[in-house]
Residue frames relative to the residue before (quaternion, step in Angstrom):
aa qw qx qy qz dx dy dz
X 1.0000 0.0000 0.0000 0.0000 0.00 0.00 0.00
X 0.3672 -0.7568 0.4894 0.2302 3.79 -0.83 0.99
X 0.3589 -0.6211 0.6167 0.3243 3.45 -0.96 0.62
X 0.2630 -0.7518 0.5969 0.0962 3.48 -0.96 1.06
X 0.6116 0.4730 -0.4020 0.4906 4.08 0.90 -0.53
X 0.2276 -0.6132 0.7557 0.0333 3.54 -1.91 1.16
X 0.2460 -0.6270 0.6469 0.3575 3.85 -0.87 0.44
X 0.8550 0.3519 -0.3036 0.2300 2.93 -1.32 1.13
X 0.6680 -0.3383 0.2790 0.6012 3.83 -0.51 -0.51
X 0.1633 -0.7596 0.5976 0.1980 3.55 -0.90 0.47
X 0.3985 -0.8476 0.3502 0.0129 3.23 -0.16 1.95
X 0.7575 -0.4217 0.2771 0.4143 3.58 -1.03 1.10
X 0.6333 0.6106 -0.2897 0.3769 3.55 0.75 -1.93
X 0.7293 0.5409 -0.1978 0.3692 3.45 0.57 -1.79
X 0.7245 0.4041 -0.2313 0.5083 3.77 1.53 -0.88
X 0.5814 0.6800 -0.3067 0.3248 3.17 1.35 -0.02
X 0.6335 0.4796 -0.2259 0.5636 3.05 2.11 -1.46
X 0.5789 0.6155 -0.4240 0.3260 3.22 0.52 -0.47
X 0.6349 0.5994 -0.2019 0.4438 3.28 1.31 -1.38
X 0.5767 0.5694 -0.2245 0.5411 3.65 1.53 -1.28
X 0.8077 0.4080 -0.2892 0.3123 3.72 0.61 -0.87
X 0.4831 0.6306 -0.3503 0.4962 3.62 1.87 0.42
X 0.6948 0.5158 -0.3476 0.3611 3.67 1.04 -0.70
X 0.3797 0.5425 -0.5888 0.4635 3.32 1.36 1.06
X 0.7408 0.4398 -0.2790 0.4242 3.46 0.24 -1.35
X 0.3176 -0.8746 0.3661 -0.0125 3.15 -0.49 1.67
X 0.3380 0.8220 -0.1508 0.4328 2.91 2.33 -0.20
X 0.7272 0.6169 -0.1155 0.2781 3.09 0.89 -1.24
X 0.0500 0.9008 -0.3994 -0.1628 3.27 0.49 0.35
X 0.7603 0.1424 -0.1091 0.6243 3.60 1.45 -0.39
X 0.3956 -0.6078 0.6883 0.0168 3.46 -1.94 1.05
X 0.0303 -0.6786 0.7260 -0.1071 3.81 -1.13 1.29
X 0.0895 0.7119 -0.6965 -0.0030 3.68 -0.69 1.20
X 0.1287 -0.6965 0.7018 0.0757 3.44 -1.13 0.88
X 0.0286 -0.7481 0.6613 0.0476 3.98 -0.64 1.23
X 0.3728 -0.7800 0.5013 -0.0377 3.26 -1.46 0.70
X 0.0517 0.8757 -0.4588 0.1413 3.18 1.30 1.29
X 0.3339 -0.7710 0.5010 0.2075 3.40 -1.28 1.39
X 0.6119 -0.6812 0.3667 0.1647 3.76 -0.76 1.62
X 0.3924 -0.7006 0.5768 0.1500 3.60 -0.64 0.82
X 0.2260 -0.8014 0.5524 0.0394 3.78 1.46 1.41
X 0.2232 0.5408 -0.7556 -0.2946 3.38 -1.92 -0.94
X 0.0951 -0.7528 0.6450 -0.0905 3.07 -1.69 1.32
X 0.7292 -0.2402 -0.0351 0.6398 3.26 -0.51 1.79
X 0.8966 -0.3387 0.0267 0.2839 3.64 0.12 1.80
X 0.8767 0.0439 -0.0663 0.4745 3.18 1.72 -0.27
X 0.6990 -0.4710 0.2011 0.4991 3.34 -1.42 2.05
X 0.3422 -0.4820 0.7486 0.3002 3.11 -2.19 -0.03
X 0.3532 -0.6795 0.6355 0.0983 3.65 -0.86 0.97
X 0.7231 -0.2296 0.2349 0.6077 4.18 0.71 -0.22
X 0.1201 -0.7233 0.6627 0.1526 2.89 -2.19 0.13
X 0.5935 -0.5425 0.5618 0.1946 2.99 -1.48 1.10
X 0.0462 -0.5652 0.8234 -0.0217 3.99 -0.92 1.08
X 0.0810 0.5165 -0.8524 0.0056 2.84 -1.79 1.21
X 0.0970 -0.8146 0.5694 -0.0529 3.50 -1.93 0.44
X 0.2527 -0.7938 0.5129 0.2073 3.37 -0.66 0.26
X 0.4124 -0.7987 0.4028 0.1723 3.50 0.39 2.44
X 0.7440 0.4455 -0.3944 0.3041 3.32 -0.24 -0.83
X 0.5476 0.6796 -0.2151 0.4382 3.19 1.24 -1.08
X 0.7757 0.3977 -0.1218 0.4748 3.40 0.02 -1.79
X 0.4540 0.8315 -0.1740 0.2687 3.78 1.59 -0.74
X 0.6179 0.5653 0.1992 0.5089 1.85 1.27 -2.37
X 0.6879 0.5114 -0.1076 0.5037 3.44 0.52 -1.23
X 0.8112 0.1972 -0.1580 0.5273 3.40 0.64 -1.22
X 0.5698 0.5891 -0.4896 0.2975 3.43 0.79 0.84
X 0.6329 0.5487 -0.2957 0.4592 3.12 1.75 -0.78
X 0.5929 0.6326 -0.3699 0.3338 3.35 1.24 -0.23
X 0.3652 0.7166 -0.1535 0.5741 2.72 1.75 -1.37
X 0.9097 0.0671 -0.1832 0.3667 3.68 -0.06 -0.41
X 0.4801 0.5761 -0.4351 0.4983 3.13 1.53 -0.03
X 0.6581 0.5670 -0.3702 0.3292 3.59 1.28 -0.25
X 0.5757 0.5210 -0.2504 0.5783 3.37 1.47 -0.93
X 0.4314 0.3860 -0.5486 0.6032 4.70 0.93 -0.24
X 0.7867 0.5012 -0.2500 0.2598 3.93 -0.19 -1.55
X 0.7514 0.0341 0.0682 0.6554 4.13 0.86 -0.59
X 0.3888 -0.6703 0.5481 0.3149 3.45 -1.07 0.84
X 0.2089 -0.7338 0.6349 -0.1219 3.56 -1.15 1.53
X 0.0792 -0.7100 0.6920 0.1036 3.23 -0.80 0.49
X 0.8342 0.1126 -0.0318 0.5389 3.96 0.16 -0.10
X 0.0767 0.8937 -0.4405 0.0370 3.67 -1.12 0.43
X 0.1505 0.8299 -0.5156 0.1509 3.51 0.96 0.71
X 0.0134 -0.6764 0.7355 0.0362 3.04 -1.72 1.33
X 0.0599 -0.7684 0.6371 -0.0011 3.41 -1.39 0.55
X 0.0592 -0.8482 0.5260 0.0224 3.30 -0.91 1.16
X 0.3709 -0.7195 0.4989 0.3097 3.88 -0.34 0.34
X 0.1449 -0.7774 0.5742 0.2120 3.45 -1.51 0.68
X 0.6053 0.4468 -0.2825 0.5951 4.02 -0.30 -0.11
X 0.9247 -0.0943 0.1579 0.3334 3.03 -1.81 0.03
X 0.2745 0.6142 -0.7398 0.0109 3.61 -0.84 0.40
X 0.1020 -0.7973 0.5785 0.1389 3.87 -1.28 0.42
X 0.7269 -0.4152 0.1278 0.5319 3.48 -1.43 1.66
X 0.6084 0.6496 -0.2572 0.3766 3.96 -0.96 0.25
X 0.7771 0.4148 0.0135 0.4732 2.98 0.41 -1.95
X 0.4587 -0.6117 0.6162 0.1889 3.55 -1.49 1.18
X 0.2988 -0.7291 0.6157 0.0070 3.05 -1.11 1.59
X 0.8368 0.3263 0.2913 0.3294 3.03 0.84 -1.82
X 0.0478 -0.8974 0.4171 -0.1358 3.36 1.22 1.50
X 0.3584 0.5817 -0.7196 0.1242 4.48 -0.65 0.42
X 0.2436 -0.6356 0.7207 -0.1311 2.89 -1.30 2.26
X 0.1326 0.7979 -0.5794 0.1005 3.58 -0.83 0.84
X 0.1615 -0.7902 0.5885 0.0569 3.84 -1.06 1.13
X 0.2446 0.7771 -0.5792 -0.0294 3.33 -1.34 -0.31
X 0.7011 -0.3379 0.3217 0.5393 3.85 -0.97 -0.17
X 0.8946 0.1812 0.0815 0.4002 3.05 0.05 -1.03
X 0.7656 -0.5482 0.2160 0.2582 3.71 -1.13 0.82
X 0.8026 0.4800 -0.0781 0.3455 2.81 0.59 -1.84
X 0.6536 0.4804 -0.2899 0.5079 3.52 1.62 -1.19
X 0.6433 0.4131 -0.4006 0.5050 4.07 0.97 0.25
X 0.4646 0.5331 -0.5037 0.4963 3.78 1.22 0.05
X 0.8956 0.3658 -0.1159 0.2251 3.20 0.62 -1.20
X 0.5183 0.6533 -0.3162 0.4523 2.98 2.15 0.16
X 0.4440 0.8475 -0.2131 0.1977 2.78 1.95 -1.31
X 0.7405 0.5207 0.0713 0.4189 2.42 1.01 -2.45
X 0.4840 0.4880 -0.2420 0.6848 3.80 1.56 -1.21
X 0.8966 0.1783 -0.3022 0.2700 3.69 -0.43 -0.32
X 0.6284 0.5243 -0.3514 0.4547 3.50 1.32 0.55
X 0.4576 0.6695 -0.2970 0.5041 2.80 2.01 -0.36
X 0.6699 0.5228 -0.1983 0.4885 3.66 0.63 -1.17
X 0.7808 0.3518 -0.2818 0.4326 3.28 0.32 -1.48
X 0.6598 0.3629 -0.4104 0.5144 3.96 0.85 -0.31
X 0.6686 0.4913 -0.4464 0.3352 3.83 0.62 0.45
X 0.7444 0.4562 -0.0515 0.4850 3.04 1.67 -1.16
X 0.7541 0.3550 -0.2963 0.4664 3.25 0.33 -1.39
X 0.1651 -0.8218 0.4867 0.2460 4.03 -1.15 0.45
X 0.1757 -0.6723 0.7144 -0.0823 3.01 -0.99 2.00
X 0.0188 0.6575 -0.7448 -0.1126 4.18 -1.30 0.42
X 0.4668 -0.6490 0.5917 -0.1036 2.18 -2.31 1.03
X 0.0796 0.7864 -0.6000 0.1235 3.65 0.24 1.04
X 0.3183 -0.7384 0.5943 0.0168 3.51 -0.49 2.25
X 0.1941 -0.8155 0.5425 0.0550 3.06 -1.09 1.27
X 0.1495 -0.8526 0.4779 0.1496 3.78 0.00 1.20
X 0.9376 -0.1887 0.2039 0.2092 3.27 -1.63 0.10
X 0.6885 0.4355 0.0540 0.5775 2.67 1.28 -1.95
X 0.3926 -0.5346 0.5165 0.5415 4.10 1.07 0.04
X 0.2872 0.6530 -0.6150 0.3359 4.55 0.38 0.03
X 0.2579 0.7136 -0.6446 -0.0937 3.51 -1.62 1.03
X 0.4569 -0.7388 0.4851 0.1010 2.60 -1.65 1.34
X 0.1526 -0.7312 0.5908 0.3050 3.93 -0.13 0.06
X 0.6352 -0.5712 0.4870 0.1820 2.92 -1.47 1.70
X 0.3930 -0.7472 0.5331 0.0555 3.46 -1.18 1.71
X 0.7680 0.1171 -0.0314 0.6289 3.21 0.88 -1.22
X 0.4437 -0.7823 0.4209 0.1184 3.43 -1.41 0.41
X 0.6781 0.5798 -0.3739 0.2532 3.13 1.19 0.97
């Protein structure tokens, strides 16, 4: 099972190779990137500056593999990579990485959407908003 969490921002470069290591597979006929950029919020008057992701790997691992495959029984997929960040990410910065391929358009719109959906309902990543003032807030909602 692949550990999917990176401490830290997960950085342009890192989505880029990933993207580079499909233009063998000749199959492919379509590409779904879903990025996760943490939100310059304001809360009671001031910006969120980043958030802290903290998790419990083995779990969330776990969790986001069966989805992971329950996507590939559910829409024909050729490829799926998620990646999530732990520690520090700041306003800007790519938290949150589901890269998905297949033959054909419509089944990576629709995985796209099915496998970010799940993994922010199911899989348990926290948020601890970091404000202006050095103030944290623990993330309420989870999207």
């Amino acid at each position: 099972m692949k550990n999917i969490f990176r401490e830290g921002a997960i950085s342009p470069d890192q989505i880029a190779k990933s993207i580079e290591a499909h233009q063998p597979k000749t199959g492919i006929g379509a590409h779904s990137l879903f990025l996760g950029q943490v939100r310059a919020d304001e809360i009671d008057g001031k910006l969120v500056t980043g958030i802290r992701y903290e998790c419990y790997e083995e779990m969330a691992n776990k969790l986001t593999h069966e989805i992971r495959e329950a996507a590939f029984e559910k829409f024909k997929l050729t490829c799926v990579h998620i990646y999530h960040s732990t520690g520090l990410v700041k306003t800007g910065e790519i938290g949150f990485v589901v890269f998905v391929s297949s033959p054909h358009r419509q089944a990576c719109f629709d995985a796209q959407e099915y496998l970010v959906n799940r993994f922010k309902a199911e899989v348990p990543v926290f948020g601890v908003e970091i404000l202006e003032d050095g103030t944290e807030v623990v993330k309420q909602n989870r999207s």
